[in-house]
C-alpha positions as CSV (number, residue, x, y, z in Angstrom):
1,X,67.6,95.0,126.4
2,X,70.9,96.7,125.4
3,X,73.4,96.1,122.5
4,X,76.7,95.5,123.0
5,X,78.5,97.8,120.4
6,X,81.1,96.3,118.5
7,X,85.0,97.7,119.3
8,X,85.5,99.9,116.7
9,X,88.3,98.9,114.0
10,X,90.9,101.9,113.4
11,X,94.3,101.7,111.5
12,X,97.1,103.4,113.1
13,X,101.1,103.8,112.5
14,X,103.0,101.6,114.5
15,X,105.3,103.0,117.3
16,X,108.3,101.5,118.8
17,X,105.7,101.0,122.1
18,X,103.9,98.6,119.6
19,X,107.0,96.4,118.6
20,X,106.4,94.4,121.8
21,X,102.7,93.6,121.1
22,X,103.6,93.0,117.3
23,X,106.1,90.6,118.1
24,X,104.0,88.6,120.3
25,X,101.5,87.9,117.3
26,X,104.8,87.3,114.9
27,X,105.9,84.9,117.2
28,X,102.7,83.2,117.7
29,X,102.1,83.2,114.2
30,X,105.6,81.8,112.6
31,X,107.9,78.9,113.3
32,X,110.8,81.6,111.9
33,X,109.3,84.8,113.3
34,X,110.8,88.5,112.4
35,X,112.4,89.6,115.5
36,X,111.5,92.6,117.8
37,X,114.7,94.1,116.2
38,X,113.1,93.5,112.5
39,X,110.4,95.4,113.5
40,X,112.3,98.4,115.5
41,X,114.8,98.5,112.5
42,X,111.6,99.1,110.1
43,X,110.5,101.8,112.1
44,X,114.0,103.6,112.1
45,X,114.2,103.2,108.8
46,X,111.2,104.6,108.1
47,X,109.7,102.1,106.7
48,X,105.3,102.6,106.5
49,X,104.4,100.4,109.2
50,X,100.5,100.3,110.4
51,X,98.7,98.6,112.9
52,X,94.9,97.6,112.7
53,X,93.5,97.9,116.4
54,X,90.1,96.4,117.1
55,X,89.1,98.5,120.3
56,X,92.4,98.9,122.2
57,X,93.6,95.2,120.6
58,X,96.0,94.9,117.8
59,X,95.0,92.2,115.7
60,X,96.7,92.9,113.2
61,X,100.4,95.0,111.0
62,X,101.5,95.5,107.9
63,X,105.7,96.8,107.3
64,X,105.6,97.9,103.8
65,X,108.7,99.8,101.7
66,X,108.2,102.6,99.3
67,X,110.7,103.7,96.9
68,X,111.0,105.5,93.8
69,X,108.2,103.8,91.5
70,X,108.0,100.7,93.4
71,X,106.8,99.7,96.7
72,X,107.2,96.1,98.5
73,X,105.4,94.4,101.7
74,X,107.1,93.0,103.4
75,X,105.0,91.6,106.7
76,X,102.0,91.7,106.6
77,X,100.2,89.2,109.5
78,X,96.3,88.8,111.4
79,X,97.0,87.6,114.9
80,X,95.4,83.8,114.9
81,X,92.3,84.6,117.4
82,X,90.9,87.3,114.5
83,X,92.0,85.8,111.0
84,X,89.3,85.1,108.6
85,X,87.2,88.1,109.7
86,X,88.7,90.4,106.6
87,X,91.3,92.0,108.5
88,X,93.8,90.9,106.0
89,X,91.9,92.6,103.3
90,X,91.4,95.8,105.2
91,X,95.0,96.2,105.5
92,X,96.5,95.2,101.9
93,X,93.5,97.7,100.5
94,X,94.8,100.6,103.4
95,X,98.7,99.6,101.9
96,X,98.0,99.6,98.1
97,X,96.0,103.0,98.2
98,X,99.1,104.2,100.5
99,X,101.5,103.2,97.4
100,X,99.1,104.7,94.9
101,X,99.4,108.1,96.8
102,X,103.1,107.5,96.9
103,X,103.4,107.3,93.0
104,X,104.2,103.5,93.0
105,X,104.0,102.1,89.6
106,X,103.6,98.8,91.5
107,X,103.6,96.2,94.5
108,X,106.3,93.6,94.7
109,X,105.6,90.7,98.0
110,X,107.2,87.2,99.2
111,X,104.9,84.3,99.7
112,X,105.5,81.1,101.0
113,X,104.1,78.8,98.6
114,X,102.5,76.7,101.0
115,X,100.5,79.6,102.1
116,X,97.7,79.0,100.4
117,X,95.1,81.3,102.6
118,X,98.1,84.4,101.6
119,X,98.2,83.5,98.3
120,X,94.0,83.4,97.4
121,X,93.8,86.5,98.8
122,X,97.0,88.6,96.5
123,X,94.8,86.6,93.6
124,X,91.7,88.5,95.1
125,X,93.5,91.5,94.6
126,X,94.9,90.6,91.0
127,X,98.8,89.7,92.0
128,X,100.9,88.0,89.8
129,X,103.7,85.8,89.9
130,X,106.4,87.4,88.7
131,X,109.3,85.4,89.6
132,X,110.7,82.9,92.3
133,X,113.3,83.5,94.7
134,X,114.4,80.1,95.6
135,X,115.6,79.1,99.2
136,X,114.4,82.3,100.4
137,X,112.6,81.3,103.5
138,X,113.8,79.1,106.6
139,X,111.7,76.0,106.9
140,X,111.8,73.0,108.9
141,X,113.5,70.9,106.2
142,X,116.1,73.1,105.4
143,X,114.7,76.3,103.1
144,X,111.5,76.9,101.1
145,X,111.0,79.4,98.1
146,X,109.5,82.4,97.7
147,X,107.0,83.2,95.3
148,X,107.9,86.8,93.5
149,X,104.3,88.3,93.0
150,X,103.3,92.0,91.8
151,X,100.3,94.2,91.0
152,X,100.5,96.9,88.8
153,X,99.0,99.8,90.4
């Protein structure tokens, strides 16, 4: 009898031949999806953008921004097929130890209230609320806020 070995799971920067792939989990994901063009104008601007592959799959990205003390996530998404599994996790741990080494002082992200599955795991974490943005998000009834949470690092 023989094992089938699990694909192995390997974080990777994202490339401008990954937007294609990326946007087709966005898009499956998200009634208002980024764009491919979201996506290609992280990359340009340099943005730390990371893909989690599971063999030769991506099931899963992350786009976050660093700047002086701070940094802020702003996508961070588990294709549908492979949520629940701890992918999620693996990638906000791989993105807060990235700001650490980058001298953040914190991590600032956007969450859709009604994302409940987002927000348990930023409490996992030890997020905060630290403000509302309110009518930040397209929603199907017009707009939906944003819930302003941080961690100190």
């Amino acid at each position: 009898m023989s094992a089938v070995p699990e694909p192995r799971l390997h974080l990777q920067p994202l490339r401008e031949r990954d937007v294609e792939a990326v946007n087709a989990i966005e898009c499956d994901l998200y009634e208002f999806p980024w764009t491919a063009g979201n996506f290609r104008d992280s990359l340009a601007a340099g943005y730390s953008c990371w893909g989690l592959w599971r063999g030769g799959e991506l099931v899963g990205y992350a786009v976050l921004m660093i700047g002086p003390g701070e940094a802020h996530l702003l996508n961070l998404s588990v294709a549908a097929l492979h949520q629940r599994q701890g992918y999620a996790r693996l990638l906000l741990r791989h993105l807060i130890e990235l700001a650490q080494e980058c001298r953040a002082t914190s991590l600032l992200l956007e969450v859709r209230p009604s994302n409940t599955a987002a927000r348990a795991l930023y409490a996992q974490f030890g997020f905060v609320q630290a403000g509302l943005r309110r009518a930040y998000y397209p929603a199907r009834a017009g707009r939906e806020d944003a819930l302003l949470l941080s961690i100190a690092l």
